[in-house]
C-alpha positions in Angstrom: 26.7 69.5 50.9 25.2 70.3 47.6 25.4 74.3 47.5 22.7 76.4 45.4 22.3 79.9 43.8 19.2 81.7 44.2 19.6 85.8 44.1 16.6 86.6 45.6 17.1 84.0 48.5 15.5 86.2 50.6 12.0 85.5 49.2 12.5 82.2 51.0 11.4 80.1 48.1 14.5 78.6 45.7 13.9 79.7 42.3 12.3 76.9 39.9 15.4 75.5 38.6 16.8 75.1 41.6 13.9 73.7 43.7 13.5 71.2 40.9 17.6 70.3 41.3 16.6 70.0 45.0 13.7 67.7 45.1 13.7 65.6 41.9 17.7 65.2 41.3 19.2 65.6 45.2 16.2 64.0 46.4 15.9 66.7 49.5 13.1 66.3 51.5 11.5 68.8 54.2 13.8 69.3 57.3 16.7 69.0 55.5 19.7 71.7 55.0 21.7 72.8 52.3 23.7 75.6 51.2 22.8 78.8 49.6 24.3 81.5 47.9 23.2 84.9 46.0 26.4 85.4 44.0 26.9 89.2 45.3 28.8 87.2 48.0 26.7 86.1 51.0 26.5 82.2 51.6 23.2 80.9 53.6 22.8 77.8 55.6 19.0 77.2 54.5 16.5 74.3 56.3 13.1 73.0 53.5 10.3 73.8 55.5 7.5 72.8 53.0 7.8 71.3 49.4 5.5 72.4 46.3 4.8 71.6 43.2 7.7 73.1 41.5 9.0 75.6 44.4 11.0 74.6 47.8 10.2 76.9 50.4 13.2 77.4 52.7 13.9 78.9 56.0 17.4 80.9 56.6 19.2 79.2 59.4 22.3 81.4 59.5 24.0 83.5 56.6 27.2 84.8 56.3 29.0 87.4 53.9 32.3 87.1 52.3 34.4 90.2 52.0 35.5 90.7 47.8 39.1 89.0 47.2 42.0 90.7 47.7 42.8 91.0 43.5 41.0 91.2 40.0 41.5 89.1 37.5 40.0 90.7 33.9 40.1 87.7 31.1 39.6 88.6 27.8 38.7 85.9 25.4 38.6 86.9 21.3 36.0 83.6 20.6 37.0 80.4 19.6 34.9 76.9 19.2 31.9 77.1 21.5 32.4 74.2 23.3 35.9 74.9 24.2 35.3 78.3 25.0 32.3 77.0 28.0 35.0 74.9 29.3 37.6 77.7 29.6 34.8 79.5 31.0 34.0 76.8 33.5 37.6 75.9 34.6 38.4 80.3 34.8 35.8 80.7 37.0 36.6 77.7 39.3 40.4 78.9 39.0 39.1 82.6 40.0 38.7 85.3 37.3 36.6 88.0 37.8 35.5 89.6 35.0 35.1 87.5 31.3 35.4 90.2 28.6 34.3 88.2 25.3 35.7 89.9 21.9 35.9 89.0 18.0 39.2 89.3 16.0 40.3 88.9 12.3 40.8 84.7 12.8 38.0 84.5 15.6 35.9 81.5 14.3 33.0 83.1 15.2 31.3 86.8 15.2 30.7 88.4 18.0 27.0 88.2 17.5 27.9 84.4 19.1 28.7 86.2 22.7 25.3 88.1 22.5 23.2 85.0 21.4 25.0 83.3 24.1 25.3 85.1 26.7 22.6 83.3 29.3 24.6 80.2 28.6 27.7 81.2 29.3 26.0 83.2 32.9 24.9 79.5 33.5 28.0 78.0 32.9 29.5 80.5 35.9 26.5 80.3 37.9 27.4 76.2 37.8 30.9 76.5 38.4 30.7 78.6 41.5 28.6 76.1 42.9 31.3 73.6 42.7 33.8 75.9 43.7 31.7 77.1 46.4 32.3 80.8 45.1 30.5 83.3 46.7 30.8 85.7 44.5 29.7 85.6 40.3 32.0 86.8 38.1 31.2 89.6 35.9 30.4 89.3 32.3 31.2 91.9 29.2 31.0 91.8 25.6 33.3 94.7 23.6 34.2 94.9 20.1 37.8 94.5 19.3 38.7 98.0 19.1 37.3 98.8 22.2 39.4 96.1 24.2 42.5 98.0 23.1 40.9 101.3 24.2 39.7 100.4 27.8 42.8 97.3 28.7 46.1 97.0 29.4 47.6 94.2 30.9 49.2 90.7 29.7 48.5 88.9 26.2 49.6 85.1 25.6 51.9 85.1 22.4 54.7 82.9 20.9 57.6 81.2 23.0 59.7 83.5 22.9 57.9 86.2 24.8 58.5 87.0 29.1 57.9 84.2 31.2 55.4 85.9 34.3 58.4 85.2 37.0 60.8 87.6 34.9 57.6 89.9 35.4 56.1 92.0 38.3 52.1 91.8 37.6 49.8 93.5 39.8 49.1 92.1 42.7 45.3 93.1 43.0 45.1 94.1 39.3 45.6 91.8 36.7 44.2 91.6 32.8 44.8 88.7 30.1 44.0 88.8 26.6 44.0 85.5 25.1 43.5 84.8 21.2 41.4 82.4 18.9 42.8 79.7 17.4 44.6 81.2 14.8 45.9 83.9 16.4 46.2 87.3 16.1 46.8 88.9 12.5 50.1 91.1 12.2 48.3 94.2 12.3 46.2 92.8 15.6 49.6 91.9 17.1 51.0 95.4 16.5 47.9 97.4 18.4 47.6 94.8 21.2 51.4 95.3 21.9 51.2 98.8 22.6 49.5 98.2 25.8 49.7 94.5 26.2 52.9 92.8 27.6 53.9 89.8 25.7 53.8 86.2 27.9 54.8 83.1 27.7 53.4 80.0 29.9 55.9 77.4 29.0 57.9 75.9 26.4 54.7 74.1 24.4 52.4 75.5 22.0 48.7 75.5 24.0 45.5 75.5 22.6 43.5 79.0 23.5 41.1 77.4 25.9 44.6 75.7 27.8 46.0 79.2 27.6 42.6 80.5 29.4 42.8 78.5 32.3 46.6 78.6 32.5 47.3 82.0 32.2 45.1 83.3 34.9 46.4 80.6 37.1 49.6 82.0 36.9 48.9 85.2 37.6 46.7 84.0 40.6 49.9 82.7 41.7 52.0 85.7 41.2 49.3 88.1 42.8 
């Protein structure tokens, strides 16, 4: 059953987008039921009662509320290729991060002006990834200079091969933060800050592009937790 977000589902009307998803692409018709959720973790079981123009008007059959998972999962991302980066978005949300911190370092392709310009798209790219997940809950969204990461963080960085593995490591197991770099790396000087409160990982014996790394990373401490 196709599931849809709509924070203010309690106005009993879906929002535009999603009453246009409903009737022109799913072809939902009145009586039907779907699935509803707000993203601060409540899941409703919602009947179409009357069709509009451009709104669905929906009854609430029965709603339920999730509790917040048991851990936290900060993922910091210093920005890489667009594209690439909505993917590792898309699968780390699916995969269960909760918080996306988006930074800029010496070889990030981009500025960090990119993260501002996009952030609706990227809250669109989690808002449509907890809907195939069937998430309850959104994940949170942060954009912080460089320098400010290393003030506020602490937690697990991907680096070279030679670093830990995560099993000869005790993370967290409610608490967790990865910092994963651009493309190129971090700079010397980068590498020498972020290790003062960042543990060195490794997540195999292959070199991974970042956006692997963002997805794999997590998962493994998912899996630890």
């Amino acid at each position: 059953m196709r599931v849809f977000y709509n924070p203010d589902i309690h106005g009993s009307y879906l929002s535009k987008e999603e009453s246009h998803h409903a009737m022109h692409v799913m072809r939902y018709t009145e009586g039907d039921t779907l699935i509803g959720f707000d993203g601060e973790g409540t899941e409703f079981t919602l009947q179409i009662v009357d069709e509009h123009k451009q709104y669905v008007k929906v009854d609430i059959v029965h709603q339920q509320h999730f509790p917040l998972p048991g851990y936290s999962i900060t993922l910091i991302l210093s920005l890489f290729k667009p594209q690439r980066l909505e993917w590792a978005l898309e699968k780390a949300t699916e995969v269960g991060v909760t918080t996306f911190v988006f930074t800029s370092t010496e070889f990030s392709q981009h500025p960090l002006s990119l993260a501002e310009k996009k952030y609706e798209r990227f809250r669109r790219v989690t808002i449509a990834a907890c809907k195939q997940a069937e998430r309850p809950y959104l994940p949170h969204i942060a954009i912080q200079p460089f320098e400010e990461v290393l003030e506020k963080h602490e937690g697990f960085v991907g680096l070279k091969r030679n670093a830990s593995r995560l099993s000869e490591i005790t993370p967290s197991p409610t608490l967790s933060t990865m910092l994963i770099g651009p493309e190129g790396g971090f700079s010397p000087d980068e590498e020498r800050q972020i290790l003062r409160s960042f543990t060195p990982l490794t997540f195999g014996p292959y070199i991974q592009r970042a956006d692997t790394a963002a997805v794999v990373g997590p998962a493994l401490l998912l899996n630890a937790s």
